[in-house]
C-alpha positions in Angstrom: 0.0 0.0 0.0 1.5 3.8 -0.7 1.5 6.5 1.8 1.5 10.5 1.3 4.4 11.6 2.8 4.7 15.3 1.3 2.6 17.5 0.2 3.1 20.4 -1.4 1.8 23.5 -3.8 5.1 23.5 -5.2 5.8 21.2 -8.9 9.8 21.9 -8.5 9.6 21.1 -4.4 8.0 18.1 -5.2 10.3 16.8 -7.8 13.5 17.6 -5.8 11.5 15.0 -2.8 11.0 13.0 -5.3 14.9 12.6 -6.6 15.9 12.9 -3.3 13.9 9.5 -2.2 14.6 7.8 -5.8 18.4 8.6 -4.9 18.0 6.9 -1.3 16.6 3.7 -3.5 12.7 4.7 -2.0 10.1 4.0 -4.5 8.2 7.0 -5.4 4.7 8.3 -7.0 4.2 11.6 -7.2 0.3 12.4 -8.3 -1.4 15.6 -9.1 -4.5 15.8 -7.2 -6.3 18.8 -9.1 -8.8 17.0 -11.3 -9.1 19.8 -13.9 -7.7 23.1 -14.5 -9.8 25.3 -12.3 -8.6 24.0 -9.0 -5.2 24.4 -7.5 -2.4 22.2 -8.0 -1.8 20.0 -4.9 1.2 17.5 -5.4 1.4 14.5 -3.4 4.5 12.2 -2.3 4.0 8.7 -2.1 6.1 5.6 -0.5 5.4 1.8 0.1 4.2 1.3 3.8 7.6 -0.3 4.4 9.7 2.9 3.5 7.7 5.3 5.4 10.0 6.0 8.1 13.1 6.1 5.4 11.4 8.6 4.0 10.3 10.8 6.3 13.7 10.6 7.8 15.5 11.9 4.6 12.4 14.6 4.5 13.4 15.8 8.2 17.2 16.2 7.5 16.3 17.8 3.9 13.8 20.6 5.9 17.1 21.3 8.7 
């Protein structure tokens, strides 16, 4: 099962999580949850269950 683990406004912050976690070997889906072009863009992170903490560990050290 995949778990948000960032969220953001932001396309280029959510791509740098995204290469960031790929680099650490974390799989990754990022989804666009706007479902048309009049509401705002809201990018999501996603990890496997089993990488959660990974994740949000190299998330912590990236936001100090």
């Amino acid at each position: 099962m995949w778990t948000v683990v960032y969220i953001t406004q932001n396309f280029a912050a959510a791509e740098q999580i995204k290469q960031l976690l790929e680099q650490a070997d974390i799989l990754v889906k990022m989804r666009n949850t706007a479902e048309d072009e009049t509401q705002t863009d809201i990018f999501e992170i996603l990890v496997p269950d089993t990488e959660i903490q990974q994740a949000h560990g190299i998330i912590i050290d990236l936001e100090d």
